[in-house]
Each structure stands twice: as structure tokens, then as C-alpha cells.
C-alpha positions in Angstrom: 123.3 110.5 115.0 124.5 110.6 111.2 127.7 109.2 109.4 129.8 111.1 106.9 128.9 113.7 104.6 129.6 112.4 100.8 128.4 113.5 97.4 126.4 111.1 95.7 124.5 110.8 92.1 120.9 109.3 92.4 120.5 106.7 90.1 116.8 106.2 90.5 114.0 106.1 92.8 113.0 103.5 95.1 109.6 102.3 96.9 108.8 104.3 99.6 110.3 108.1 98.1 113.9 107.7 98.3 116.4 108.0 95.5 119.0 105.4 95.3 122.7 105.9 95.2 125.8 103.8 96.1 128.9 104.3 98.4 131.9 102.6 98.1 129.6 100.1 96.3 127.4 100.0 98.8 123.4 100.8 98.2 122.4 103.9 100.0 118.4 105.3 100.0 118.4 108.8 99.9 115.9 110.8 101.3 115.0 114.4 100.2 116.6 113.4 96.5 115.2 113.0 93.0 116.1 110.3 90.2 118.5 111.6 87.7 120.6 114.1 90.3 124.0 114.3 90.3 126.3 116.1 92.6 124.0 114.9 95.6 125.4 115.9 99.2 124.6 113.7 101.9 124.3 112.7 105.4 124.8 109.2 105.8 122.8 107.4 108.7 124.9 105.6 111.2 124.4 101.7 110.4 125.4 98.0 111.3 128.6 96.7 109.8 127.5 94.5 107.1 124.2 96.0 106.5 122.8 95.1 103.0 122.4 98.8 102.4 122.7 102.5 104.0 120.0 105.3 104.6 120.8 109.0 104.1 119.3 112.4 104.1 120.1 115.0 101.4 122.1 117.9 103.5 121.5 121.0 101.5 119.2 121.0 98.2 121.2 124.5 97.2 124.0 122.5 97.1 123.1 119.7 94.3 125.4 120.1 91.6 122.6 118.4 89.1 119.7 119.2 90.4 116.6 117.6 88.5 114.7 119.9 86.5 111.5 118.9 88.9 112.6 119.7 92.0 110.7 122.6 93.4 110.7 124.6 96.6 109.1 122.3 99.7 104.7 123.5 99.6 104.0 121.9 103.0 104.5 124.0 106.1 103.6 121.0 108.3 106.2 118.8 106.5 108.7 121.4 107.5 107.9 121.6 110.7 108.5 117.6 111.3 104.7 115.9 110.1 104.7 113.1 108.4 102.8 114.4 105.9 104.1 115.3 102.6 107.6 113.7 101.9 107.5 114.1 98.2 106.9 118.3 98.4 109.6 119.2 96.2 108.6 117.7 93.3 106.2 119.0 90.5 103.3 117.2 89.1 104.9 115.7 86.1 108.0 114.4 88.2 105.7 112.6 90.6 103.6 110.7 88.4 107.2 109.7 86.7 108.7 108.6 89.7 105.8 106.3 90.7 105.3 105.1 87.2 108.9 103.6 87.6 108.4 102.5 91.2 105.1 100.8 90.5 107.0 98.7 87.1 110.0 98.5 88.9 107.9 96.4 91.8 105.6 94.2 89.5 109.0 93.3 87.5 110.9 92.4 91.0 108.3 91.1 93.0 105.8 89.8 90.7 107.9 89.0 87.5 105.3 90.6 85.2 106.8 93.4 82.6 104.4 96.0 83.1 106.3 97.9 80.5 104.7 96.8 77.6 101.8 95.0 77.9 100.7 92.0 75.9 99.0 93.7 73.0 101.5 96.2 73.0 99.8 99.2 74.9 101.5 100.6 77.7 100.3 101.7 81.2 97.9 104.3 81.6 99.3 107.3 84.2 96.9 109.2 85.1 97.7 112.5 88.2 94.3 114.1 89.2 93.9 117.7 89.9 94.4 119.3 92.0 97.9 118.1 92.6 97.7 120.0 96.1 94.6 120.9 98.3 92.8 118.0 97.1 92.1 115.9 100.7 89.0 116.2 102.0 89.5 113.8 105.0 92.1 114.2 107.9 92.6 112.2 111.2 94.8 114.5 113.8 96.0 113.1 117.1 95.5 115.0 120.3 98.6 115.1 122.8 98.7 115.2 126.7 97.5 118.4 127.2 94.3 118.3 124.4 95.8 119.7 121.9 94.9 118.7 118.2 97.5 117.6 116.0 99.4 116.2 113.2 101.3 113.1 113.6 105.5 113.3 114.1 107.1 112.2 111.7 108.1 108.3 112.2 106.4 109.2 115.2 103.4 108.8 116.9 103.6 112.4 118.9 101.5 115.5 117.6 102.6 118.7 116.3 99.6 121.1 117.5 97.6 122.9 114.8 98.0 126.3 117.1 98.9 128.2 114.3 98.1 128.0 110.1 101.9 127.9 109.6 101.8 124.0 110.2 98.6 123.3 107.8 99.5 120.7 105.5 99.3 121.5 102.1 97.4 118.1 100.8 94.0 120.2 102.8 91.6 121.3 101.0 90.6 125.0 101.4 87.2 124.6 102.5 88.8 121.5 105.1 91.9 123.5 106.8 89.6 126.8 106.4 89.6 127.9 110.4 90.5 124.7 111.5 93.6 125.8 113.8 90.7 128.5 115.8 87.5 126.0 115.9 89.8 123.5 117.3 91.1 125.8 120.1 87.5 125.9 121.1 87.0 122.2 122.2 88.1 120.2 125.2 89.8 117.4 123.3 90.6 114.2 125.6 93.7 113.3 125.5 95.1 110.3 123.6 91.8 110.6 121.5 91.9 111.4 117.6 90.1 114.2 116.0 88.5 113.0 112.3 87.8 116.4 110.1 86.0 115.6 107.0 84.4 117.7 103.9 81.2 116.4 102.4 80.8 116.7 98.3 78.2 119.5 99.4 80.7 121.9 101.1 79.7 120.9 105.0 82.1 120.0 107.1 82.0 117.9 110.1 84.6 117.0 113.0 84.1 114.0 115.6 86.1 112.9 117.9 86.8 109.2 118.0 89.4 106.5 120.2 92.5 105.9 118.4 93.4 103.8 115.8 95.5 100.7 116.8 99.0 101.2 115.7 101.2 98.3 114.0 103.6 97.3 116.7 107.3 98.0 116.5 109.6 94.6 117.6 109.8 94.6 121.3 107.0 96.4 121.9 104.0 93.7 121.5 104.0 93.0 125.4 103.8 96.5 126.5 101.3 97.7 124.2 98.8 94.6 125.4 99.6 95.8 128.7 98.6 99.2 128.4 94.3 100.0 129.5 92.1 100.4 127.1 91.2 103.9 125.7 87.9 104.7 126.9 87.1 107.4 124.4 84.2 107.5 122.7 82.6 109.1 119.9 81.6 112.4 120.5 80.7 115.2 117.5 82.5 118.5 118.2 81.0 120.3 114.6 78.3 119.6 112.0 76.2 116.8 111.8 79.3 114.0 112.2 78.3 112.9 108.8 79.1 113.4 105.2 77.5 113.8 101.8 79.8 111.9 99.6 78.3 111.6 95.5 79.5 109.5 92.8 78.2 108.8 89.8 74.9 110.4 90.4 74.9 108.7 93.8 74.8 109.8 97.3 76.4 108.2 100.2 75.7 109.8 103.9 78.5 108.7 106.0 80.3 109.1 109.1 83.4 111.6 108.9 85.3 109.0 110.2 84.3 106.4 107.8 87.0 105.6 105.1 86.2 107.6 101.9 89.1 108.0 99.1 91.3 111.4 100.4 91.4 112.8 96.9 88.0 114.5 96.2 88.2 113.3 92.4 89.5 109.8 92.6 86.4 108.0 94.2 84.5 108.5 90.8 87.5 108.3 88.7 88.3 104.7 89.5 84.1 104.4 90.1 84.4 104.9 85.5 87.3 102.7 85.7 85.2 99.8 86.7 82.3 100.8 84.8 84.4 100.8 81.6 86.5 97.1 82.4 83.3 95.2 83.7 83.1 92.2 80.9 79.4 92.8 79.2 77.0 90.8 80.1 77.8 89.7 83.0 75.2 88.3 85.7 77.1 88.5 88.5 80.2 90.1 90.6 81.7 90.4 93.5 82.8 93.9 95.2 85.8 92.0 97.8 87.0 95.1 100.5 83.8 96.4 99.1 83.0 99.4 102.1 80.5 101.3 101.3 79.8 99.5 97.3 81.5 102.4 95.3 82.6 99.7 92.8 79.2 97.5 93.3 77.0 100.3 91.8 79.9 100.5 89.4 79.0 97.2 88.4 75.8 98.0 88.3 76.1 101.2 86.0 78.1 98.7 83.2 75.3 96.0 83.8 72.3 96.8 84.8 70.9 93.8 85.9 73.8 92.4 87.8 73.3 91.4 90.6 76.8 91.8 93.2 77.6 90.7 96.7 80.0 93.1 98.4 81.9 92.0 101.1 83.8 93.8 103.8 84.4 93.9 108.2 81.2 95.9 109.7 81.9 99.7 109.5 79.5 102.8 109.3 80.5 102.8 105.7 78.7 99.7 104.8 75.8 100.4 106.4 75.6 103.8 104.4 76.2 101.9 101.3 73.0 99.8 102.2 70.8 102.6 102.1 72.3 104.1 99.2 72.1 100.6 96.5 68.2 99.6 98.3 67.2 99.6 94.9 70.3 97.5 93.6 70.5 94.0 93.5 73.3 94.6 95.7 73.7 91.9 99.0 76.3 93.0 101.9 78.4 90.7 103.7 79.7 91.6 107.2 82.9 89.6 107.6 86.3 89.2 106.9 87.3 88.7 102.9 89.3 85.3 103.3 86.3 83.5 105.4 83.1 84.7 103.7 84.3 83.8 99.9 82.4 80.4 100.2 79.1 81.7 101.2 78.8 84.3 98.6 76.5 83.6 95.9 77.5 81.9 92.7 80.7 80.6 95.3 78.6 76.7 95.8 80.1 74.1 93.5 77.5 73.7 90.5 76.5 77.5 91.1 76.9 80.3 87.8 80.3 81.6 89.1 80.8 85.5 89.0 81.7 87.2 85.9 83.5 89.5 86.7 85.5 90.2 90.9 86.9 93.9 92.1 89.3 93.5 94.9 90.4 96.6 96.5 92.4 94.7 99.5 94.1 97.4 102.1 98.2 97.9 101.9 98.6 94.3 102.7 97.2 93.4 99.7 94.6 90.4 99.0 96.9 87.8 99.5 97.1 83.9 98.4 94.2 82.6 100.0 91.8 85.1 98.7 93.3 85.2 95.2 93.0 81.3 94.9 89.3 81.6 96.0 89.0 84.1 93.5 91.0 82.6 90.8 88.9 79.0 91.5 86.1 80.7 90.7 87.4 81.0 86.7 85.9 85.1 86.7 86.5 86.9 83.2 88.2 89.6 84.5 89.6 90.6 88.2 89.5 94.2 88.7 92.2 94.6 91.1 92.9 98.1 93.1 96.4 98.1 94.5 97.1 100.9 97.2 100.8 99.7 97.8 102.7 98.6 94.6 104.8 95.7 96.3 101.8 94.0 97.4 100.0 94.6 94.4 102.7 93.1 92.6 102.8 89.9 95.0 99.0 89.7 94.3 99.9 89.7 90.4 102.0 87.2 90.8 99.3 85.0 92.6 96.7 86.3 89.8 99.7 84.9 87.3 100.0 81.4 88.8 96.5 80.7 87.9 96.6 81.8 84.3 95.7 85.5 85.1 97.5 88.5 82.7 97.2 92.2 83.0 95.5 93.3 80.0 95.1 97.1 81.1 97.2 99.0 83.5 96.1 102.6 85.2 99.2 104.2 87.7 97.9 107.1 89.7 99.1 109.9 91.4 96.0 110.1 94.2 98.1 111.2 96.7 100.3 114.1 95.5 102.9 115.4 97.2 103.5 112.0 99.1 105.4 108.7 98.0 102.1 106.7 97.5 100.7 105.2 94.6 97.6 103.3 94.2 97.8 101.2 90.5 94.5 99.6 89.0 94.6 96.3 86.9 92.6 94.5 85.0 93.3 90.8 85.0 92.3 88.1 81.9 92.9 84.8 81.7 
């Protein structure tokens, strides 16, 4: 169900790949619309009286009176066909990196109070949108619905669109990954309820698994239910290729599982891999690679510093296992557990001990948060090399960083995931 149809100008966008607007004084996010539009018409979403603001769709993008000069026609056949893919399609390279340079200053301003705008020695932040702009993911993880059918997920939903046809191939794929994907997968007897991980190694092989689900964040109300419901007994079964992947950077090879996490964006693992190289304080004896996986940013570390010596932590996963036979000859120790609990048993952590130099902490979306950061921050490194994937969070983390004397003192926004609303923003912290 949707409200009235109005006509709107966007006066900017807002987290999460909406433009903002207001009605009858009233904030409205508008999806489908660009920062800088005028002339907007829209569906408004049925809401609660008294809601602090409004959701609406953009009816007809013919129609915009203004439209911004970066709006360009939809690329992703599975967005249009209802995947929750690519929500940021119509826009061109240049308007994307834009729009999430504002969100990602707009967020550290709000949330963190830090002006990312201009930073203390009067540089400004780095943008940085890696080509390609589309066709650059090399990993996908497609559900498969009642009847075995290989997917992508709904839109706001978890139900599958099949991949019967190339018409609903998103346009993030690679060519080499979505290359007779639809066909191969026709050939399979998927279990139902199971997912289907197709990934592209660095050396053109591709491999698909199938593996059990990922658990899903719980929507309110639905807690009791889901603990209710039996366990998937899926397990992992390799449909194509060897179920592994060659992925290289800097020189390095890491074999590991297609399902294991790797960065989607063929070109950003080694991009943020010189990041760290080129932000690691000299001389440093020691570091530590927090959310490490499989120790991208340890040998990172260990390219600026040859001698360092670097304990990377992270949860047990296939990817930390291929990162300790890829560092066997670095000085590099892995620690299976979570973050928050294994900081005190990490070297150079013991009162009395040297404490690291120099920390990377690449936490997931929900960021690092104020336990990890004041374990971190006790430690008095000289610099925190801090990878945010979601910029609120990574704003709340600055904020912590900033209560114990931490500054930004170099800023990097990019675009890694073109053609979406996501952001990932590296920092360099100094006290």
C-alpha cells in the first residue's frame, strides 16, 4: 500500500541510498532519487501518525522535472526484476563516489562529531572508485527455493528469484563469474533451503559449492520461531571446480574455499593491502591484524616492516587457515577467537610487555565497538589503521578512537561496491 503522489525536490542523500526530501515539513527518504533533483514525483509509503519521518519511492524517473545530470538508465537486469542487488544502478561513476563521499562526512560529523571535511593539516579525504565500476564481483552467494532452484535473494526479502534465464544476471558479475552460470546451474540437484557460493579465483577458475545457509538477523517477533525451526542439515558439497580459489595479492597467494570471505571487488583486496603498507609507522616491531581472516593486512605489515612480527586475530574460518599456509615464513601468529576476548593474550598485550606499534581493525558492519577500541586505545599504538565497511559504525568507532586522544590524520572513501549504496572508508588514526 502507498500514500499520495506528491512532487518533491531532493535535498541530499542519506545513509543507506535514499535522497532526502520534506513534506509538509515532514522528512521523507526517497528511494530511486538523486541529491540535487528537483521536480521529484513520488509515492509516499503509508506510515504511523506521528512518525519522525516518511519513506517514498520515485514514481516515474521520465517525469523528474530536474533530473541530476548523473542519473543514468537502470544496468542491472536482476535489480529490475525485484533482487536486492544493485539499488544505486542509475547513477554513473562520478555521482556515486559523490554521493558516498557526503554520506560517509555527513555520518562521522553526526555520529562521531569529527569534521572529516578538512582534516587537521588541512588535506581533505581521499575518494578513490576502482574500476571497473560494473562487472567487478568475483564472489556470489545465491539461495535455492523449494523446488531447487538457484537464486538471487528478493528484495527485503529472503525468497529467490531463479537464475533460469541471463535476463536476471546481476550486473555487479563478473564476466568470467556469470559466464554460463544460469545453464551449469540447471544441471545440479540443489537441496532446497541450501545456498549456492560461486566464486572466481585471480587465475580465471571458477568454482561452485554448495553450503547450509547463512543465519539471518532476526526481524522483532520473530526470535521464538526462528529457534523453533530444525536445524538445516546441509552440508558442503562441491558441484564445480576444485571448491577452492587462487586469490593473489601483493605477490602472494592465498588458496581458499569459494565460500570463504574474500573482498567482492577483484581490485580492492590489494588496493587497501598498499593502503596499509604505505600508513604502517616505520619501524615498528610489532602489530596487530584485529578481524584479521586470512592476514591480507598482516603481510601488509610485513611488506612496510620486514621484520615485524604481527598476531592476527579472528573466529575460526577456512580463511585463516589458508592464511597460515600462505605467511609460514612470516613472523605471523593466528589467534582463533573472538576479537573482544583474545586482546589480553596477544603478544606485546601483558602489562610491562613492548606494546604494538601500529593495530588494523577491519571489524564487520557492526563495527569494533567500545570494548575492543579501549583495549586497543590502552595499548597507546602509533597509528590504528581502521577499515570501516558501514560509515555509521565507523563513525561511532571514531568517536571511541576520539575519546582516547585518537585523530584522523588520513582519510580514503571508496566506492568498492558500485552500483550499490555501500561504502567502505579507511582511516588512519594518531594520537
Amino acid at each position: 500500500m502507498t500514500g499520495p503522489v506528491t512532487t518533491v525536490d531532493i535535498l541530499g542523500p542519506a545513509h543507506g541510498g535514499t535522497g532526502v526530501a520534506r513534506v509538509d515539513g515532514q522528512v521523507v527518504f526517497v528511494r530511486g532519487a538523486l541529491p540535487g533533483e528537483k521536480g521529484v514525483p513520488i509515492h509516499v509509503d503509508d506510515g504511523k501518525a506521528g512518525k519522525r519521518f516518511l519513506t517514498a519511492t520515485v514514481t516515474d524517473a521520465q517525469a523528474i522535472g530536474d533530473a541530476s545530470p548523473h542519473r543514468v538508465p537502470a544496468v542491472c537486469p536482476a535489480a529490475a526484476a525485484g533482487a536486492g542487488c544493485c539499488d544505486l544502478d542509475f547513477v554513473d561513476q562520478d555521482g556515486s563516489l559523490a554521493i558516498k563521499r557526503q554520506v560517509v562526512i555527513e555520518q562521522f560529523q553526526r555520529i562521531g562529531g569529527i569534521d572529516l571535511s578538512a582534516l587537521p593539516d588541512g588535506t581533505v579525504p581521499e575518494t578513490v572508485s576502482p574500476d571497473p565500476f560494473t562487472g567487478y564481483r568475483t564472489r556470489v552467494r545465491l539461495g535455492v527455493d523449494s523446488v531447487g532452484r538457484a537464486g538471487l535473494r528478493q528484495r527485503s526479502s529472503a525468497g529467490v528469484i531463479p537464475l533460469d534465464s541471463t535476463s536476471v544476471q546481476c550486473a555487479q558479475w563478473a564476466p568470467a563469474l556469470a559466464e554460463g552460470l544460469p545453464t551449469e546451474l540447471t544441471a545440479y540437484s540443489l537441496t532446497p533451503g541450501a545456498e549456492v557460493c560461486v566464486a572466481l579465483g585471480d587465475d580465471g577458475a571458477r568454482s561452485i559449492v554448495e553450503v547450509p545457509p547463512m543465519p539471518r538477523p532476526h526481524r522483532r517477533g520473530q526470535r521464538r520461531r526462528a529457534q523453533n525451526r530444525p536445524r538445516s542439515t546441509v552440508r558442503r558439497r562441491v558441484l564445480s571446480g576444485t571448491g577452492d580459489v587462487v586469490r593473489s595479492v601483493g605477490g602472494r597467494s592465498w588458496r581458499v574455499p569459494a565460500e570463504a570471505f574474500w573482498q567482492a571487488h577483484h581490485a580492492v583486496a590489494g588496493m587497501y593491502s598498499e593502503w596499509a603498507t604505505a600508513h604502517t609507522p616505520v619501524g615498528s616491531e610489532l602489530g596487530w591484524d584485529l578481524y584479521g581472516g586470512a592476514g591480507v593486512f598482516a603481510a601488509a605489515l610485513g611488506d612496510a616492516v620486514p621484520d615485524i612480527a604481527v598476531d592476527c586475530v579472528d573466529i575460526a574460518s577456512p580463511a585463516t587457515a589458508a592464511g597460515r599456509d600462505t605467511l609460514v615464513d612470516r613472523d605471523v601468529r593466528f589467534v582463533t577467537g573472538d576479537v573482544a576476548g583474545c586482546i589480553d593474550t596477544l603478544r606485546g598485550a601483558a602489562p610491562g610487555a613492548t606494546p604494538p606499534s601500529v593495530v588494523v581493525l577491519d571489524p564487520p558492519r557492526t563495527g569494533a565497538g567500545r570494548k575492543v577500541i579501549e583495549a586497543v586505545a590502552g595499548r597507546d599504538p602509533s597509528a590504528v589503521l581502521h577499515v570501516g565497511c558501514d560509515p555509521a559504525t565507523a563513525a561511532r568507532d571514531a568517536a571511541l578512537l576520539a575519546e582516547h586522544g585518537y585523530r584522523p590524520d588520513a582519510v580514503t572513501v571508496v566506492d568498492a561496491f558500485g552500483l550499490t549504496h555501500h561504502v567502505e572508508v579507511l582511516v588512519r588514526y594518531v594520537r
